[in-house]
C-alpha positions as YAML, in Angstrom:
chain: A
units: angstrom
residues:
- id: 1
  name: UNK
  ca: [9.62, 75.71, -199.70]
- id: 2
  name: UNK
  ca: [12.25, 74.34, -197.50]
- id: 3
  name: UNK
  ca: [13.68, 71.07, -197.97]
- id: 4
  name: UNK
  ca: [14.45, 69.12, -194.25]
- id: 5
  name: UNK
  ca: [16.90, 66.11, -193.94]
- id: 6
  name: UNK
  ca: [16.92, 63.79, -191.15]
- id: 7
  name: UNK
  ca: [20.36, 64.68, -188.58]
- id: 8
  name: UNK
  ca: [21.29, 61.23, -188.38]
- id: 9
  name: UNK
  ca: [21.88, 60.92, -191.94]
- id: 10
  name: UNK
  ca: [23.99, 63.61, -192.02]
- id: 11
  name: UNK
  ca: [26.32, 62.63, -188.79]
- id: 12
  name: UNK
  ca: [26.35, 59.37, -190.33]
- id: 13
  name: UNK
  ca: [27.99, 60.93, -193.67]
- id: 14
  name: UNK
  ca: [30.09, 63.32, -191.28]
- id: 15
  name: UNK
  ca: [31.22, 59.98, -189.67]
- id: 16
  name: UNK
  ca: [32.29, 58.29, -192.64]
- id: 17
  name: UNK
  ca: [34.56, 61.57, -193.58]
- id: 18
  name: UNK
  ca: [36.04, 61.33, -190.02]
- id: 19
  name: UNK
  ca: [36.89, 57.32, -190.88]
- id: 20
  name: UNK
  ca: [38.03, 58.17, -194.07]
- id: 21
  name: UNK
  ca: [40.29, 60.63, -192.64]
- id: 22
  name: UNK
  ca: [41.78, 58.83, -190.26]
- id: 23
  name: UNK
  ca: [42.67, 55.22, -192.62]
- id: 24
  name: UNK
  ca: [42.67, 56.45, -196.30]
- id: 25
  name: UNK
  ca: [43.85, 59.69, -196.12]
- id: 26
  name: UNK
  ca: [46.64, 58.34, -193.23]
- id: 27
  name: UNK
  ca: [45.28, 60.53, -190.14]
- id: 28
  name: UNK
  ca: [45.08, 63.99, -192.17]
- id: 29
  name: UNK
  ca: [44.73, 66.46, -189.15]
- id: 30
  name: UNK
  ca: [43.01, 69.05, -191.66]
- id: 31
  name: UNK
  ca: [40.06, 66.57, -192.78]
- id: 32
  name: UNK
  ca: [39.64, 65.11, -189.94]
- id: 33
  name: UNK
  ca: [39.08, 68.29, -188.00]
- id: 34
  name: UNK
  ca: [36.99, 69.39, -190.55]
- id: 35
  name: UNK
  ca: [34.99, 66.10, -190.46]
- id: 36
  name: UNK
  ca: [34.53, 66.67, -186.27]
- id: 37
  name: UNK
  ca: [34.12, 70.34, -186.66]
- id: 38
  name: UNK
  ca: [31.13, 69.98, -189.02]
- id: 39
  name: UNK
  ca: [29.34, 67.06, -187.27]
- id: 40
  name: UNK
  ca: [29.18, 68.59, -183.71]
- id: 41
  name: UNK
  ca: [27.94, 71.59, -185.97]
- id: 42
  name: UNK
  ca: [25.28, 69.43, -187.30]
- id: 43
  name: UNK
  ca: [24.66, 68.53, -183.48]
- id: 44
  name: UNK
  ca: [24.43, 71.64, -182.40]
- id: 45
  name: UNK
  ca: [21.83, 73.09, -184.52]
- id: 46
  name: UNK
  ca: [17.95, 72.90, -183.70]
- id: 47
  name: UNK
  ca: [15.41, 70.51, -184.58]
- id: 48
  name: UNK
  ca: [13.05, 72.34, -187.16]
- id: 49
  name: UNK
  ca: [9.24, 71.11, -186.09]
- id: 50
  name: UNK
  ca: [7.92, 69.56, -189.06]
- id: 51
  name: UNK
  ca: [5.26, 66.86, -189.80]
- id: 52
  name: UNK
  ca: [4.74, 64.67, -192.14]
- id: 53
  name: UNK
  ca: [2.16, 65.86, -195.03]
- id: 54
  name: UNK
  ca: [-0.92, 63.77, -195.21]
- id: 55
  name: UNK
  ca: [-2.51, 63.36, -198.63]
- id: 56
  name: UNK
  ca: [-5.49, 61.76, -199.72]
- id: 57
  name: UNK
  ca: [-8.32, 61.73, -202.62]
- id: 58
  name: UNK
  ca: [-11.99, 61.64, -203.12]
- id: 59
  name: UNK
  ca: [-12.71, 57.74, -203.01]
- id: 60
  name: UNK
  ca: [-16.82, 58.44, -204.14]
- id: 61
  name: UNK
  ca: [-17.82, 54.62, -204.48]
- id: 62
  name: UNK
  ca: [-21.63, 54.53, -203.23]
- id: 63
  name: UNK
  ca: [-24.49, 56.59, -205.01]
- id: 64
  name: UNK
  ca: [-25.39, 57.94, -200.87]
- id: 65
  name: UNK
  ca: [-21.93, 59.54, -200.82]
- id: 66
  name: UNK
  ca: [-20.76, 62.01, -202.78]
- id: 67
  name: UNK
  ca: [-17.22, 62.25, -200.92]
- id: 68
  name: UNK
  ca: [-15.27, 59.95, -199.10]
- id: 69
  name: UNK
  ca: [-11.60, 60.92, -197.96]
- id: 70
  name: UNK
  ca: [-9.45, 57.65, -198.67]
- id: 71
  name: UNK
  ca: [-6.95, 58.07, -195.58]
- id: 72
  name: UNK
  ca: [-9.80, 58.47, -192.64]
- id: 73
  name: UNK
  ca: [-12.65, 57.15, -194.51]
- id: 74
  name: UNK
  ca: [-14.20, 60.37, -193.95]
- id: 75
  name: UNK
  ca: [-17.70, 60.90, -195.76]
- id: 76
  name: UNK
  ca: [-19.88, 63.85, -196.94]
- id: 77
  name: UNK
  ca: [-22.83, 64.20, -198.71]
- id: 78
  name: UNK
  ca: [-21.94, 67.53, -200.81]
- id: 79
  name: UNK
  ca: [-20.30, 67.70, -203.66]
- id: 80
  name: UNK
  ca: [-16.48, 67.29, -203.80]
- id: 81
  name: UNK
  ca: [-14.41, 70.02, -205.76]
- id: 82
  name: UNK
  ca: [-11.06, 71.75, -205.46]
- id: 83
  name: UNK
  ca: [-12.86, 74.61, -203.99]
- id: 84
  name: UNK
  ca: [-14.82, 72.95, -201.27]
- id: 85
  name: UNK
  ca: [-12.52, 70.39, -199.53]
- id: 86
  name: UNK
  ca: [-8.84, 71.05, -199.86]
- id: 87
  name: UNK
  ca: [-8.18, 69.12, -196.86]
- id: 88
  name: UNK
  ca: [-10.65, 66.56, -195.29]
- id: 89
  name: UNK
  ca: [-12.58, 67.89, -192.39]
- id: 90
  name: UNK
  ca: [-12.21, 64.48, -190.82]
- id: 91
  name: UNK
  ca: [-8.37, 63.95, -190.59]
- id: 92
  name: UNK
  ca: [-6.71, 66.99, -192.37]
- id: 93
  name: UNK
  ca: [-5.08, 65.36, -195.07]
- id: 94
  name: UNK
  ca: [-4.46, 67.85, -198.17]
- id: 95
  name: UNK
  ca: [-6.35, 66.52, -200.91]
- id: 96
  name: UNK
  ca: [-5.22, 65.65, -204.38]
- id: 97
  name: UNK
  ca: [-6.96, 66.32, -207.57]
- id: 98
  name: UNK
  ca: [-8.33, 63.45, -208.85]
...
């Protein structure tokens, strides 16, 4: 499974190299094109189209219910299990076992 990072953070870090270049390390030419070289790299790459994951859990609390999804409120009279709902029909949220 990938793992995704937000771009800002990462400019923000490439920023603080670029600083640190230029006043610490008294205007090193070397870092401090590597600093701009990697952010506009970071720039230039492509968003990756990802959504946040939704979870939820079986939240049975009356005796007329036998599942309720506790993100949409969602409710079903069969039986809950693993096999039956992995994600509630109502908002799509990937359910966890309970």
């Amino acid at each position: 499974m990938s793992d995704y990072i937000k771009r800002d953070d990462v400019i923000k870090i490439a920023n603080g190299l670029i600083l640190k270049a230029r006043t610490i390390w008294q205007g090193d030419e070397v870092l401090l094109d590597m600093g701009v070289t990697f952010r506009d790299m970071v720039e230039a790459l492509p968003a990756a189209d990802v959504e946040e994951r939704k979870r939820a859990r079986n939240e049975d609390g009356d005796y007329e219910v036998l599942f309720k999804c506790s993100n949409c409120g969602w409710k079903s009279l069969c039986m809950y299990d693993n096999e039956e709902f992995k994600y509630c029909p109502g908002c799509g949220a990937e359910l966890e076992d309970t």
